[in-house]
N, C-alpha and C positions, 0 to 999 in steps of 0.2 A: 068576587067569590063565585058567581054566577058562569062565569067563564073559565075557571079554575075547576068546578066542577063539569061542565062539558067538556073540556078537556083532560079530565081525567076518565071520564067516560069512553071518550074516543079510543085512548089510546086501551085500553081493559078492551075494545071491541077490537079494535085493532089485531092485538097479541092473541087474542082467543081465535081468531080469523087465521091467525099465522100460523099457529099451533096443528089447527085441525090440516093445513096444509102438509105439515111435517107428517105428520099422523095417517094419511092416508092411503089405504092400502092399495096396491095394486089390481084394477079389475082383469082376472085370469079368464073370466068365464068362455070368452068368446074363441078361445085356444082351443089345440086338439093335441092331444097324447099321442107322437106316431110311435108304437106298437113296430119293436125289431123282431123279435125273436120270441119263440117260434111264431113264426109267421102264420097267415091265414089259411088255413084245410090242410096245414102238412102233418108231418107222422116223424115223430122224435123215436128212436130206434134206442134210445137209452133213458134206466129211470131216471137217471138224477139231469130234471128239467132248468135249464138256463131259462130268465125269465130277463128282457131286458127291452129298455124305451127310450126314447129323448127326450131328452131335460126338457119343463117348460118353464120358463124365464119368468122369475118371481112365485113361484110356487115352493112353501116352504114343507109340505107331504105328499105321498101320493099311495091314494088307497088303492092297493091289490088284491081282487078275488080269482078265484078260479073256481068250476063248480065243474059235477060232473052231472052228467053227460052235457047238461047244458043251464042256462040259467032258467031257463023258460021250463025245465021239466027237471030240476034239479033234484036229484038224489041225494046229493052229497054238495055242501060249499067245503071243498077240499084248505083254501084259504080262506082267510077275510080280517088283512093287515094296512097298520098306515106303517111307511118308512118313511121315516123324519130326516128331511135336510138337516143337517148340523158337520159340524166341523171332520166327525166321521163320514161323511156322507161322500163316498167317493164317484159314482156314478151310476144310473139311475139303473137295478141289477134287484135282481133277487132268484134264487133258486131251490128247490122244492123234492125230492124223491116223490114221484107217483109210479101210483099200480100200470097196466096195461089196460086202455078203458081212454073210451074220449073224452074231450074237455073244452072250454070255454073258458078265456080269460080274459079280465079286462082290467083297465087300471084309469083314474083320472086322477087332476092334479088338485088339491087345494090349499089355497091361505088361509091369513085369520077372519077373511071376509068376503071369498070368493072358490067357485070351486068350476071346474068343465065339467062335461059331460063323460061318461064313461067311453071307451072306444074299446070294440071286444074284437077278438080271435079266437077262432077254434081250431084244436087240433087233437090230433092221438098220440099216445103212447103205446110204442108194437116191439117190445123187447125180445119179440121168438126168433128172431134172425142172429141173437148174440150167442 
């Protein structure tokens, strides 16, 4: 009996060991969000701003802000969205109408148990040339 119960002990330790393996989420943290478009100090010449990054592998959202003029002296957080991976999720994009006026934007990736750090960009909007 005595060995009928340490063996069933094992195996309940076992399974619960094997489970948490199944279970366990991927650590994203040490990743970086490389930031396409608008790029760094440029000047978008039309409102409706494309807003776009590269995927990072096992990240099931990724929060996007944008503030103005900047985050450190923010007026205005013009965004402040997660886009969820899911079967809609065609590639990793979002896009915005803004005024004429600078900005700052940044985006990081997270799961259900991990998240990077933000990576920002700043840029303007100068629509008097249109």
């Amino acid at each position: 009996m005595k060995k009928l119960q340490t063996l069933l002990i094992l195996t309940v330790l076992i399974l619960f060991s094997s489970c948490e393996d199944l279970l366990e989420v991927p650590d994203i943290s040490m990743e970086t969000v490389q930031l396409l478009a608008p790029s760094d100090s440029t000047t978008v010449v039309q409102s409706n701003v494309n807003f776009t990054w590269d995927e990072v592998y096992e990240a099931s959202q990724y929060h996007v802000q944008v503030a103005a003029p900047s985050f450190e002296n923010a007026a205005q957080i013009v965004v402040d969205t997660l886009i969820v991976v899911d079967s809609t999720f065609a590639s990793p994009r979002f896009n915005r109408v803004l005024t004429d006026s600078d900005y700052e934007w940044r985006v990081r990736a997270q799961n259900s148990g991990y998240e990077t750090e933000f990576t920002m960009h700043k840029f303007s909007v100068d629509t008097s040339g249109n």
